[in-house]
Gaussian input, Z-matrix of N, CA and C with variables (Angstrom, degrees):
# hf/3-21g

backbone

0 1
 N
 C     1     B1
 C     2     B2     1     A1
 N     3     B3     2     A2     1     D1
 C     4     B4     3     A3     2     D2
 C     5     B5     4     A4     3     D3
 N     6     B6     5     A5     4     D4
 C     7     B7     6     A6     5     D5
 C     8     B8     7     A7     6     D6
 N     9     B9     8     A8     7     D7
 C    10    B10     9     A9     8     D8
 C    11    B11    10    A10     9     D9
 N    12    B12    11    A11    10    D10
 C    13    B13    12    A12    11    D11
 C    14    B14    13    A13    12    D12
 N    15    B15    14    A14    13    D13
 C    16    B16    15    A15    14    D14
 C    17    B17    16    A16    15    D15
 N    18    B18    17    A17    16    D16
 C    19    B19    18    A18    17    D17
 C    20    B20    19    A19    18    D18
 N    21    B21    20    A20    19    D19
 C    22    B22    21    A21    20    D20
 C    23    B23    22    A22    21    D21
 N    24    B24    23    A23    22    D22
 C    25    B25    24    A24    23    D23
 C    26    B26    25    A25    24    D24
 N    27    B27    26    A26    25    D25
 C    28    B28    27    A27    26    D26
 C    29    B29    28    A28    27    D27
 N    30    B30    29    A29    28    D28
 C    31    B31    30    A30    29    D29
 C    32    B32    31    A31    30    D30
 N    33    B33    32    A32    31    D31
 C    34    B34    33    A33    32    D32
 C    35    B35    34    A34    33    D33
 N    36    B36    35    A35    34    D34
 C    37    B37    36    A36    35    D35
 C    38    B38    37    A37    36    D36
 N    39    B39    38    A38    37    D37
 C    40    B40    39    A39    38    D38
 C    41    B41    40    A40    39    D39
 N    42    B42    41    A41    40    D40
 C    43    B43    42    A42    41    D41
 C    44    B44    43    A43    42    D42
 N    45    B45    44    A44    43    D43
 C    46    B46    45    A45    44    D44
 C    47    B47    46    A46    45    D45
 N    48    B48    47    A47    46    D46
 C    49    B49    48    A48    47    D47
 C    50    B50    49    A49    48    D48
 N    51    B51    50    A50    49    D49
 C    52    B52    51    A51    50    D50
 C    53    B53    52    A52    51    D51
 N    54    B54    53    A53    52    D52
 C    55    B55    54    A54    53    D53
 C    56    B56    55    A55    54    D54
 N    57    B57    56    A56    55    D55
 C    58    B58    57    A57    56    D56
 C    59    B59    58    A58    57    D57
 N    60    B60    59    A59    58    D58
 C    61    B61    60    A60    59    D59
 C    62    B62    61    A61    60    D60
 N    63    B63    62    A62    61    D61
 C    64    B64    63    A63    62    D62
 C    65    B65    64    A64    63    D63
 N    66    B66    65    A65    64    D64
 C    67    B67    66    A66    65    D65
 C    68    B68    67    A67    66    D66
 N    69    B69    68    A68    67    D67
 C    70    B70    69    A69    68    D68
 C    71    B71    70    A70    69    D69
 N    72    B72    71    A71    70    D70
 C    73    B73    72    A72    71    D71
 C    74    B74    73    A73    72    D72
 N    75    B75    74    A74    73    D73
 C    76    B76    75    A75    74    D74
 C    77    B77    76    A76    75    D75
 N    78    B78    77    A77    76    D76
 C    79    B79    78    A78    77    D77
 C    80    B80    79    A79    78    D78
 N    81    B81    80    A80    79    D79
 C    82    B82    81    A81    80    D80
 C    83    B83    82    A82    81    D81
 N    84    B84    83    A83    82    D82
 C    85    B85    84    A84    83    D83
 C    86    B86    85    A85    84    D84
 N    87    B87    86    A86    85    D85
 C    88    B88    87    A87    86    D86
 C    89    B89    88    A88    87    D87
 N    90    B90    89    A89    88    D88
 C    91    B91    90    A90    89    D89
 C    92    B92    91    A91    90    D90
 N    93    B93    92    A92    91    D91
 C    94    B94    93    A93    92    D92
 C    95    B95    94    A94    93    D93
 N    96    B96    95    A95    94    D94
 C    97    B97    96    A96    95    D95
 C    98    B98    97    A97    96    D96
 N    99    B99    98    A98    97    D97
 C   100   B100    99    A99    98    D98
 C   101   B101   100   A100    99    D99
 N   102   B102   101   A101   100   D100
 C   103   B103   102   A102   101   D101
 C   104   B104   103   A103   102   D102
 N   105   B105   104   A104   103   D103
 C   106   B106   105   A105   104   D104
 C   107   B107   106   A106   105   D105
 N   108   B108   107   A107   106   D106
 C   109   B109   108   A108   107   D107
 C   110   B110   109   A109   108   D108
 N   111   B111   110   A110   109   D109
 C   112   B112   111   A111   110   D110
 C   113   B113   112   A112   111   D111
 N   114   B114   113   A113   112   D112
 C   115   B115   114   A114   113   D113
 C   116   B116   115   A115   114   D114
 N   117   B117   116   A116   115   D115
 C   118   B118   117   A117   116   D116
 C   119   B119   118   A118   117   D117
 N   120   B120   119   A119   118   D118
 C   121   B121   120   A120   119   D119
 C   122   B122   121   A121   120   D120
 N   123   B123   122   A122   121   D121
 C   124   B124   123   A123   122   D122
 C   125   B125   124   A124   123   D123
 N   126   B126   125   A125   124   D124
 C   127   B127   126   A126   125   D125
 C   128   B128   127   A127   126   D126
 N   129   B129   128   A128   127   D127
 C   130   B130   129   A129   128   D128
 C   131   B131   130   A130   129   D129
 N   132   B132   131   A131   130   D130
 C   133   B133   132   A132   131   D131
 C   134   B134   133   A133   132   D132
 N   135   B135   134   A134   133   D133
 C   136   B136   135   A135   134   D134
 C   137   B137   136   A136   135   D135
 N   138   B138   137   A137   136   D136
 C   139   B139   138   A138   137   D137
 C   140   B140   139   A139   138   D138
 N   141   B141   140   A140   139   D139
 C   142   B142   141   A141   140   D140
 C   143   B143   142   A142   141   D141
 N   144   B144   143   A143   142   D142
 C   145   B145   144   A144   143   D143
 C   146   B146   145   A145   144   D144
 N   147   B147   146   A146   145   D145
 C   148   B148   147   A147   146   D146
 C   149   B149   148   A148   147   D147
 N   150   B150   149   A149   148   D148
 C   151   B151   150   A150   149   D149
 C   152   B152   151   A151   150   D150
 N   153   B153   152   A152   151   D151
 C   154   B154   153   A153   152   D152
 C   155   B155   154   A154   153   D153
 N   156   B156   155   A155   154   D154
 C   157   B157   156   A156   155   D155
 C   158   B158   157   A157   156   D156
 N   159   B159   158   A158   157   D157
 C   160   B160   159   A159   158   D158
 C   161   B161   160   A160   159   D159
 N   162   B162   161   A161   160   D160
 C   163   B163   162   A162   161   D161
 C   164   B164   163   A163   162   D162
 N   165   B165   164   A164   163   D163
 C   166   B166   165   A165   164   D164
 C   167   B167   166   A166   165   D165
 N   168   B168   167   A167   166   D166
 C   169   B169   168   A168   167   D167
 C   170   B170   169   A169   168   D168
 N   171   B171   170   A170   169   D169
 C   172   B172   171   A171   170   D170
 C   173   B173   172   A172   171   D171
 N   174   B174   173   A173   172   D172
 C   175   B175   174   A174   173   D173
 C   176   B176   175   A175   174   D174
 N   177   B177   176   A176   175   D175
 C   178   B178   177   A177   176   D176
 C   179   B179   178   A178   177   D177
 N   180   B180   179   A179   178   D178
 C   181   B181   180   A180   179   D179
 C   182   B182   181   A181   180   D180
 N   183   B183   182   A182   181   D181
 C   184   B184   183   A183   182   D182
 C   185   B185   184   A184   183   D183
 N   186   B186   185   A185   184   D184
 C   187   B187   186   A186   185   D185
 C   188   B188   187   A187   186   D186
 N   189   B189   188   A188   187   D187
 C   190   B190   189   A189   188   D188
 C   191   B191   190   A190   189   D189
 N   192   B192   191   A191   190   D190
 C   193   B193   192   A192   191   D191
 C   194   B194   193   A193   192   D192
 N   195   B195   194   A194   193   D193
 C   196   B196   195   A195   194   D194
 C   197   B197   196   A196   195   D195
 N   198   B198   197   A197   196   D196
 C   199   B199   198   A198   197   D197
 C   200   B200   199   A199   198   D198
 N   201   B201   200   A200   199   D199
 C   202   B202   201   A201   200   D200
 C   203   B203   202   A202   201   D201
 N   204   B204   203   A203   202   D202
 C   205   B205   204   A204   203   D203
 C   206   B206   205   A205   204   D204
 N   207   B207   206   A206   205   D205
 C   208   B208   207   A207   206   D206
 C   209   B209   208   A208   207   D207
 N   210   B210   209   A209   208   D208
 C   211   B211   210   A210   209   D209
 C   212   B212   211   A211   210   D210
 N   213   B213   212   A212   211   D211
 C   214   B214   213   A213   212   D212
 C   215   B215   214   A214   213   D213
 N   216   B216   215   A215   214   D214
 C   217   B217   216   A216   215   D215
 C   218   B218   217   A217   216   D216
 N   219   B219   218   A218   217   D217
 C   220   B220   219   A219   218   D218
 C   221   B221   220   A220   219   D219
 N   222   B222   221   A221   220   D220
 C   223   B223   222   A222   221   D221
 C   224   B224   223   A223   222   D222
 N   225   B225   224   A224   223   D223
 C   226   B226   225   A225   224   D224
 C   227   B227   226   A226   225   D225
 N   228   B228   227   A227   226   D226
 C   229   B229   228   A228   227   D227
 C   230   B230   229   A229   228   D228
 N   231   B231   230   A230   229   D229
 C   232   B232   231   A231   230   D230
 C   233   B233   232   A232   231   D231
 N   234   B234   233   A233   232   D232
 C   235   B235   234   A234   233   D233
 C   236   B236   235   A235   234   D234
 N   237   B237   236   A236   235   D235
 C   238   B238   237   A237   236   D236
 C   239   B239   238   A238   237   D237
 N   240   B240   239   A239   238   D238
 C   241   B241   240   A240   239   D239
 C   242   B242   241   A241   240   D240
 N   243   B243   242   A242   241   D241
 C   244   B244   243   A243   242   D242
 C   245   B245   244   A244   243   D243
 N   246   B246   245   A245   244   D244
 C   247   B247   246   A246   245   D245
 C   248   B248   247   A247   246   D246
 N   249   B249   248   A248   247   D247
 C   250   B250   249   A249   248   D248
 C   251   B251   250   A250   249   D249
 N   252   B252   251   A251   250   D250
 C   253   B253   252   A252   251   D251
 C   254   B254   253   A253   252   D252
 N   255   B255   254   A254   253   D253
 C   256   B256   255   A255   254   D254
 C   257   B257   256   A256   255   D255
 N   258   B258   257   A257   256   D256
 C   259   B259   258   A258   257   D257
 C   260   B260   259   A259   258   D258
 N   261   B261   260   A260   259   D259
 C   262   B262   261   A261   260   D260
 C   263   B263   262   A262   261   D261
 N   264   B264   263   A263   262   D262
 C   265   B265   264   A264   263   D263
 C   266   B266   265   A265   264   D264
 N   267   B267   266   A266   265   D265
 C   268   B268   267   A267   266   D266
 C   269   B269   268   A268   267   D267
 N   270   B270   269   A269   268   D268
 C   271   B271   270   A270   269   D269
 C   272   B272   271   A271   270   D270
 N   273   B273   272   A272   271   D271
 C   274   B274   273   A273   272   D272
 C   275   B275   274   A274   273   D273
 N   276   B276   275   A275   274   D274
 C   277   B277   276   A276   275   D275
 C   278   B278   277   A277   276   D276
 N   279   B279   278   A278   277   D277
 C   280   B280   279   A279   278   D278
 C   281   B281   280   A280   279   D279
 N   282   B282   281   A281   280   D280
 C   283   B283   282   A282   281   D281
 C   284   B284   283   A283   282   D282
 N   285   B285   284   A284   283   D283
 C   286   B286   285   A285   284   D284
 C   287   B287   286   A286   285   D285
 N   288   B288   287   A287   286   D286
 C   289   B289   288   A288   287   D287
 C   290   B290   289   A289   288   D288
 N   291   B291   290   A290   289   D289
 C   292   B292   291   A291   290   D290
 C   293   B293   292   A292   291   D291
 N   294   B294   293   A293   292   D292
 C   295   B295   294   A294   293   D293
 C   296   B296   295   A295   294   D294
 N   297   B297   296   A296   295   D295
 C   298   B298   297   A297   296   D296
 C   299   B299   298   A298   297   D297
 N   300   B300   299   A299   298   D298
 C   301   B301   300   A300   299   D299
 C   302   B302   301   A301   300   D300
 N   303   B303   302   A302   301   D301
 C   304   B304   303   A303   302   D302
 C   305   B305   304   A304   303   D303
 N   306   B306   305   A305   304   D304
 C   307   B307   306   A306   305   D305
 C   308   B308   307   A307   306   D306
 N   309   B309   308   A308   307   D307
 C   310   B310   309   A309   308   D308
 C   311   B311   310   A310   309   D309

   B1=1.4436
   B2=1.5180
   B3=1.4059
   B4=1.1274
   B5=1.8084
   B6=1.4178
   B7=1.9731
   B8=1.5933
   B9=1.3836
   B10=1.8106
   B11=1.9392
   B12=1.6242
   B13=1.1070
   B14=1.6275
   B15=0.9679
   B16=2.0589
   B17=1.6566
   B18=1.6702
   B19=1.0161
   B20=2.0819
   B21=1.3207
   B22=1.4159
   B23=1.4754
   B24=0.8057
   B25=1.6070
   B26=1.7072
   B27=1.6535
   B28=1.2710
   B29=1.6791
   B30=1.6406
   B31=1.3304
   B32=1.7655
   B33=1.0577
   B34=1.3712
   B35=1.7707
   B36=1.3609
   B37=1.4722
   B38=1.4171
   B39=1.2492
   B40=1.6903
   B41=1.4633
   B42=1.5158
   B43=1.2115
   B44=1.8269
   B45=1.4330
   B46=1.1850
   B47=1.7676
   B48=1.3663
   B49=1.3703
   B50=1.5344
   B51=1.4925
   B52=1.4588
   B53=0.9953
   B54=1.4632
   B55=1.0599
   B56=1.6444
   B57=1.5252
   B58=1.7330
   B59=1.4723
   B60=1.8747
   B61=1.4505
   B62=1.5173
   B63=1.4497
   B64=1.4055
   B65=1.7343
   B66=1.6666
   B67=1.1205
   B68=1.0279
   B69=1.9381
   B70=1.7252
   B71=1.3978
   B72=1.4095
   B73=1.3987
   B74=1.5107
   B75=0.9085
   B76=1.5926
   B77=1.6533
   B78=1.1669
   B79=1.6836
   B80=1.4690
   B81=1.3685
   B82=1.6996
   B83=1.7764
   B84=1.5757
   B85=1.7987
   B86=1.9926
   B87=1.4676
   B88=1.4095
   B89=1.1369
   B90=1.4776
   B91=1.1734
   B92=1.9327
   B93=0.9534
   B94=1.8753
   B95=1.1846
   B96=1.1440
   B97=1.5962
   B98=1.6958
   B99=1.4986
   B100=1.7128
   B101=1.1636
   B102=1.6481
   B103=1.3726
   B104=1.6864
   B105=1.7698
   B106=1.5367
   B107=1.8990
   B108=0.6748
   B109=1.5560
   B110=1.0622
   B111=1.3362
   B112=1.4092
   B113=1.4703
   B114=1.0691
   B115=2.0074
   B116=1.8632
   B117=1.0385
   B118=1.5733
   B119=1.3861
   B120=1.6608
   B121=1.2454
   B122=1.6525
   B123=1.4384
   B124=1.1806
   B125=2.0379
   B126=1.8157
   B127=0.5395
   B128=1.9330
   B129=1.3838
   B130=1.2875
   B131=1.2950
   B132=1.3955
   B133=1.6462
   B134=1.4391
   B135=1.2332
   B136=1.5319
   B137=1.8546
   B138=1.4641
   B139=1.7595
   B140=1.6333
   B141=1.1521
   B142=2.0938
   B143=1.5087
   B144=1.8266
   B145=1.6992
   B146=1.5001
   B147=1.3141
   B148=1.2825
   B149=1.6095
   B150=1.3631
   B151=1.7678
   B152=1.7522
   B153=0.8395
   B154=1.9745
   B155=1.7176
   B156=1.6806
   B157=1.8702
   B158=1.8257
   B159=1.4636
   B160=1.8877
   B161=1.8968
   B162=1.2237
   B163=1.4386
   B164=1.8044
   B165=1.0504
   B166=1.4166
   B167=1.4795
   B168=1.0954
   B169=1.5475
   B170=1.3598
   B171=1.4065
   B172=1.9595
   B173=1.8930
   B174=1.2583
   B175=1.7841
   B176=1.1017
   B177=1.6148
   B178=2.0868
   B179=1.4307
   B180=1.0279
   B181=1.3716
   B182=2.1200
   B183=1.3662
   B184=1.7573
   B185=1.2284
   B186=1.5203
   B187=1.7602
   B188=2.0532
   B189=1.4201
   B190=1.2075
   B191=1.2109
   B192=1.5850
   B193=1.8023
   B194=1.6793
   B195=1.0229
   B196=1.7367
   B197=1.0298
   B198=1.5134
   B199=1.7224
   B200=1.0802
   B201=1.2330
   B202=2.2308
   B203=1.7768
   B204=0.9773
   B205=1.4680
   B206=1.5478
   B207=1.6368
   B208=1.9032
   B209=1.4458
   B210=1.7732
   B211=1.1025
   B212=1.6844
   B213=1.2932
   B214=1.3447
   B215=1.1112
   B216=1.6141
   B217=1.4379
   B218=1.5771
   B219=0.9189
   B220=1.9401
   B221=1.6175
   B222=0.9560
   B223=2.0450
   B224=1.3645
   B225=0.8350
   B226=2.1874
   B227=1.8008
   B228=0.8418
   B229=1.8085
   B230=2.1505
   B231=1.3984
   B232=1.2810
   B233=1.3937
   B234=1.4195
   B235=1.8091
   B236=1.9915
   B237=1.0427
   B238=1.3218
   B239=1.3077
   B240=1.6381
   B241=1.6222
   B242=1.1670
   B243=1.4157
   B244=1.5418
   B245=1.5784
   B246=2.0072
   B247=1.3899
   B248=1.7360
   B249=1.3429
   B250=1.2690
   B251=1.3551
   B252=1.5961
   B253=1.0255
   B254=1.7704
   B255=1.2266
   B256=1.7267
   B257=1.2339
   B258=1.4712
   B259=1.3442
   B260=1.5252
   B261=1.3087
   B262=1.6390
   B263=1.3512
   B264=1.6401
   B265=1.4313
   B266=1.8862
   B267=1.4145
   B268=1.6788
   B269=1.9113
   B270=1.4053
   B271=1.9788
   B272=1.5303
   B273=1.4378
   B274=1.5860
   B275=1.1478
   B276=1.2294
   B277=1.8282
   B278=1.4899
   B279=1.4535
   B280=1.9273
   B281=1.2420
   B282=1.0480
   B283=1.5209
   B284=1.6946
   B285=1.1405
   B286=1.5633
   B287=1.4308
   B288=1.5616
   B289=1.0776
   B290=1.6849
   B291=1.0303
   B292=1.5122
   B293=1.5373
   B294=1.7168
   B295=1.6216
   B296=2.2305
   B297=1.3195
   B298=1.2558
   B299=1.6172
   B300=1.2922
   B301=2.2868
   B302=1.2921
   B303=1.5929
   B304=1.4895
   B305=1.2962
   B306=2.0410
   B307=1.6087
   B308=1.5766
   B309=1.2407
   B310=1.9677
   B311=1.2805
   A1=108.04
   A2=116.56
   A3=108.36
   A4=114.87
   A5=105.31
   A6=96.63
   A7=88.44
   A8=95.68
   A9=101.17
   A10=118.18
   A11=104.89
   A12=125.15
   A13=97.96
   A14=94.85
   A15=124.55
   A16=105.81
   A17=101.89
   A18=92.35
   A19=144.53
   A20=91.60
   A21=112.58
   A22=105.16
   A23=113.60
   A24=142.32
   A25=107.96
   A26=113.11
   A27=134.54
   A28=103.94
   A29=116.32
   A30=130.78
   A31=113.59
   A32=118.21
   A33=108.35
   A34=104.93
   A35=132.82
   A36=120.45
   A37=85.36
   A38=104.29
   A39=115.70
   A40=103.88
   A41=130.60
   A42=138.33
   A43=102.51
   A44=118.02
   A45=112.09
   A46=115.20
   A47=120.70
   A48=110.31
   A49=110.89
   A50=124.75
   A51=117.30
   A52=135.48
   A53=122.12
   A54=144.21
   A55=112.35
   A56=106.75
   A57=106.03
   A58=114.77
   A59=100.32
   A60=107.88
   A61=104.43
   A62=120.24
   A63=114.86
   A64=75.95
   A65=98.14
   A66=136.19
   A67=104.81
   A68=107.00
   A69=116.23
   A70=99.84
   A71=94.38
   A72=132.24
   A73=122.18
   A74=121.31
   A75=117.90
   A76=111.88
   A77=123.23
   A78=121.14
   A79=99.07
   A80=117.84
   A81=130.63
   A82=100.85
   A83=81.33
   A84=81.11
   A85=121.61
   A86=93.06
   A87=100.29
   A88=121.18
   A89=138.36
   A90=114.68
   A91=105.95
   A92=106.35
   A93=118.26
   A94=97.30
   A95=137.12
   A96=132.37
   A97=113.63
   A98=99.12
   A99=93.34
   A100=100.31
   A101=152.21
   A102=141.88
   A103=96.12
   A104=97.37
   A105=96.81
   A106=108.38
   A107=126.45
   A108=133.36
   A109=112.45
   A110=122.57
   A111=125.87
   A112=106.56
   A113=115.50
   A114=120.72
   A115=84.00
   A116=118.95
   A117=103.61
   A118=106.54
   A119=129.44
   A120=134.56
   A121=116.24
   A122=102.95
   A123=129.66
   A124=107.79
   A125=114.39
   A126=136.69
   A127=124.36
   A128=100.51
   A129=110.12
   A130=117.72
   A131=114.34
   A132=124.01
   A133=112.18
   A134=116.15
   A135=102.95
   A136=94.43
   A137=114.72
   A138=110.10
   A139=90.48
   A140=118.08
   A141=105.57
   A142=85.47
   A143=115.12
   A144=91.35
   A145=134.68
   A146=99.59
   A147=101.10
   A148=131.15
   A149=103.97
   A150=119.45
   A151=97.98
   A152=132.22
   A153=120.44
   A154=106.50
   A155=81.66
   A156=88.91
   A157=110.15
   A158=96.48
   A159=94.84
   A160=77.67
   A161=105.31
   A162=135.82
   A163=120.58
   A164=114.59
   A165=125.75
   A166=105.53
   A167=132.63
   A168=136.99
   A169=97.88
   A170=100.19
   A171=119.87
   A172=84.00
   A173=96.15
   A174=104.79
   A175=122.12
   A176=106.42
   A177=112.46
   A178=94.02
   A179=147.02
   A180=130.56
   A181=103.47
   A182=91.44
   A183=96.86
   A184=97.05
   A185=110.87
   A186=146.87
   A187=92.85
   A188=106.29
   A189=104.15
   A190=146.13
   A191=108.26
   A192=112.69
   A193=117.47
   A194=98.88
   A195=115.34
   A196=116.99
   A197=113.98
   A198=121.03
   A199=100.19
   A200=106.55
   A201=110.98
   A202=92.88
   A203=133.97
   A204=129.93
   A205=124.70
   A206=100.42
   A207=102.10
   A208=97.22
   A209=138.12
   A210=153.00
   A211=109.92
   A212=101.10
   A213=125.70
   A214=117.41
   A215=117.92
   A216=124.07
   A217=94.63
   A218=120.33
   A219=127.62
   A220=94.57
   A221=103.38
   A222=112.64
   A223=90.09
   A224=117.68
   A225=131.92
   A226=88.67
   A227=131.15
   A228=118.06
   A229=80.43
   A230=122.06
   A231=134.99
   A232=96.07
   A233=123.45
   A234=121.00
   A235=85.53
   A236=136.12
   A237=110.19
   A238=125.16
   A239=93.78
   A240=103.39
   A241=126.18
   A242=130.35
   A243=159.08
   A244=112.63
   A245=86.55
   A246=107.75
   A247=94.61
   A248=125.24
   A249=125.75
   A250=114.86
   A251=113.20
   A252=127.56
   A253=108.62
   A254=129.22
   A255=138.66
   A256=123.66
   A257=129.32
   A258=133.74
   A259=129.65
   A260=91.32
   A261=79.65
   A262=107.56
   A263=134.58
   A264=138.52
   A265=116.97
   A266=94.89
   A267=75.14
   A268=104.70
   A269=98.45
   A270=97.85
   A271=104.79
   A272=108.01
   A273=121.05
   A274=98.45
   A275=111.31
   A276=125.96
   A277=116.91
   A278=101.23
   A279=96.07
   A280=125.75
   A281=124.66
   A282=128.72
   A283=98.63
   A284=108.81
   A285=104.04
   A286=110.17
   A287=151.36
   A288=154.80
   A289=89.06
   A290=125.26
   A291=118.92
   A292=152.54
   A293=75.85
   A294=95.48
   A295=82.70
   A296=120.40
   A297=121.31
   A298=125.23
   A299=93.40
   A300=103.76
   A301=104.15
   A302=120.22
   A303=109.36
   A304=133.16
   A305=109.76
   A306=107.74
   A307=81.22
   A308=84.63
   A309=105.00
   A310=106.19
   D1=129.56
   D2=173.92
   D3=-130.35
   D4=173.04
   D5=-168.45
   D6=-118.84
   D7=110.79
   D8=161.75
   D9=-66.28
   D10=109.47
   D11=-175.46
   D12=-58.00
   D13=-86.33
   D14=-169.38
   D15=-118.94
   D16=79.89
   D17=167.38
   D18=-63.57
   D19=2.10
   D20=170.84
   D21=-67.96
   D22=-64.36
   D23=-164.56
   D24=-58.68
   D25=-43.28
   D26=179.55
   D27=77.55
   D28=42.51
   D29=165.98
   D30=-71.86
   D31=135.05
   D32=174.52
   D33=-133.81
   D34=171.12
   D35=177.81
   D36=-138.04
   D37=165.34
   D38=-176.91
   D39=-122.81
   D40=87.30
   D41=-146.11
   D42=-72.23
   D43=2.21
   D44=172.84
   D45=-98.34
   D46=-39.41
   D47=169.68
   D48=-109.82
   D49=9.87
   D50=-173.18
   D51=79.37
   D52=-0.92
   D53=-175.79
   D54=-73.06
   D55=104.01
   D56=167.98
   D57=-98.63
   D58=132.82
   D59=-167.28
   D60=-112.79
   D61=-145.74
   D62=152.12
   D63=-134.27
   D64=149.26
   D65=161.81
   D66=-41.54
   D67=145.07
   D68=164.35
   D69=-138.07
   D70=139.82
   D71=162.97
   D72=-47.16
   D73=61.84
   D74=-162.59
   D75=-110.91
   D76=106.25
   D77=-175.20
   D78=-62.31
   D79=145.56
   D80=167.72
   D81=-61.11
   D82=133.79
   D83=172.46
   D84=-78.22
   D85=-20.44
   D86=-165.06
   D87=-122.79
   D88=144.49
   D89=-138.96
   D90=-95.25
   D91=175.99
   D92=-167.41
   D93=-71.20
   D94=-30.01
   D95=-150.39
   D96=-83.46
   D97=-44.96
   D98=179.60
   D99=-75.94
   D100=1.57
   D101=-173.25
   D102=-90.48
   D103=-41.11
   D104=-170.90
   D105=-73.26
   D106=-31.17
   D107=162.16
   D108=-38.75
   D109=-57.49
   D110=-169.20
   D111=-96.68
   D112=-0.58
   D113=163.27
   D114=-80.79
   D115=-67.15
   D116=-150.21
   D117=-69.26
   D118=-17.62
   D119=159.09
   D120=-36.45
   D121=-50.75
   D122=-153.80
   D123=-87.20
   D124=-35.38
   D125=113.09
   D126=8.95
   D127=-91.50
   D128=-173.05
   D129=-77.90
   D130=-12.74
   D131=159.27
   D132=-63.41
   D133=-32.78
   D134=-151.74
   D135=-119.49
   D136=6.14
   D137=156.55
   D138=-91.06
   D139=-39.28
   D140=-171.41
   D141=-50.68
   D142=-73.70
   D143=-161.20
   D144=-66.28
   D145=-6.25
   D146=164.07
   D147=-66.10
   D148=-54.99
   D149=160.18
   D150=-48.21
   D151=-25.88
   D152=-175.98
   D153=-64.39
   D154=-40.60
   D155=-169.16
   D156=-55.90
   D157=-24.59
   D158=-159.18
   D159=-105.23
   D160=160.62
   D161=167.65
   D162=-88.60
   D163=-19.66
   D164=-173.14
   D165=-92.17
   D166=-34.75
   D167=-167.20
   D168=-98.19
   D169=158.54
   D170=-170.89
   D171=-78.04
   D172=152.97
   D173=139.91
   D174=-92.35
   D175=143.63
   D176=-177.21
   D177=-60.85
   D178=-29.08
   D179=-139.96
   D180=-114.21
   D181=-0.30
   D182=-168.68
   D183=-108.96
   D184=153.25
   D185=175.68
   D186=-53.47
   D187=136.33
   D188=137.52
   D189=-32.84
   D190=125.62
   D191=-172.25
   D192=76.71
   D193=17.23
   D194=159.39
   D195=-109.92
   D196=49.93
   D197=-179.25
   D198=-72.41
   D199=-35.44
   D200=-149.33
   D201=-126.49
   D202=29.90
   D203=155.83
   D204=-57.14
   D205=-35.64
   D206=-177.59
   D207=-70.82
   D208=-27.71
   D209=-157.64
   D210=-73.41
   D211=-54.12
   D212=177.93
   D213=-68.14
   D214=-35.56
   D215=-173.57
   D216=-82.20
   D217=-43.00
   D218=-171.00
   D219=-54.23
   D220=-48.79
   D221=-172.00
   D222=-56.62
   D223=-74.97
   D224=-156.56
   D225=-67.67
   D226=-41.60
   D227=-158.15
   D228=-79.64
   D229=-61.01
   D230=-159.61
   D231=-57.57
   D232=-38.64
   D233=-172.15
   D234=-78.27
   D235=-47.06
   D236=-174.10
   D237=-50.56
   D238=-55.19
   D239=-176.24
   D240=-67.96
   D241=-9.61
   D242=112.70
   D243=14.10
   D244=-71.45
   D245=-151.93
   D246=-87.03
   D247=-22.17
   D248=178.51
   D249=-60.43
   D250=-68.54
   D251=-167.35
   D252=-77.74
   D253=1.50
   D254=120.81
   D255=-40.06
   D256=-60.93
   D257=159.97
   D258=-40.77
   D259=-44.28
   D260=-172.40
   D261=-105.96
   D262=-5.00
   D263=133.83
   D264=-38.01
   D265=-55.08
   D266=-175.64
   D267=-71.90
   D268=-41.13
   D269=169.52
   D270=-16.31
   D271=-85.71
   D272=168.11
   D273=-11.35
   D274=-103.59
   D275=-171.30
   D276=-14.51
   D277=-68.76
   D278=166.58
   D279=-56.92
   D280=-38.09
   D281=176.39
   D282=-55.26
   D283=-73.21
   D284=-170.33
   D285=-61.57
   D286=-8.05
   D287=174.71
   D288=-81.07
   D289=-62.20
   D290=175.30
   D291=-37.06
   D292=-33.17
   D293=-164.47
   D294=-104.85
   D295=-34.96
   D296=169.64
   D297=-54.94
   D298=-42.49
   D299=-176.92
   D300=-123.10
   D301=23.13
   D302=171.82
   D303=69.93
   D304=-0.73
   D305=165.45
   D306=153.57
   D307=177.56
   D308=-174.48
   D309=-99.33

């Protein structure tokens, strides 16, 4: 990577040892296209993980009509942990009604 000083001039600096050169003219050996392929590859990786983060959008990688699966799963995982932390709240409750009035 280099930082064009004066691009008139064709100055360039090499922001890792400091070194100011003059620029070279050098044609790419290889062609643009398989780099650009694998940008839009790369691309389409990172809108799928992006769409994972939100709940409303499909995933690239999922079956039709699994719009609302993270939705559904949030309901069903949230009604368990719900129903757990119910259980062992009222647990509590009897225990201390027990050990307070001597029994149920």
């Amino acid at each position: 990577m280099k930082i064009r000083i004066a691009p008139e001039t064709e100055l360039v600096m090499d922001p890792l040892t400091s070194v100011i050169s003059k620029e070279k003219n050098i044609a790419p050996n290889r062609s643009m296209i398989s780099l650009i392929k694998k940008l839009d590859e790369t691309e389409h990786v990172i809108d799928g993980l992006m769409d994972s983060l939100s709940s409303d959008k499909p995933l690239h990688n999922s079956w039709r009509g699994r719009e609302n699966a993270a939705i559904g799963a949030g309901v069903v995982t949230n009604f368990f942990y719900g129903l757990i932390a119910g259980l062992i709240l009222s647990g509590v409750f009897l225990l201390l009604l027990s050990v307070l009035y001597g029994g149920v």
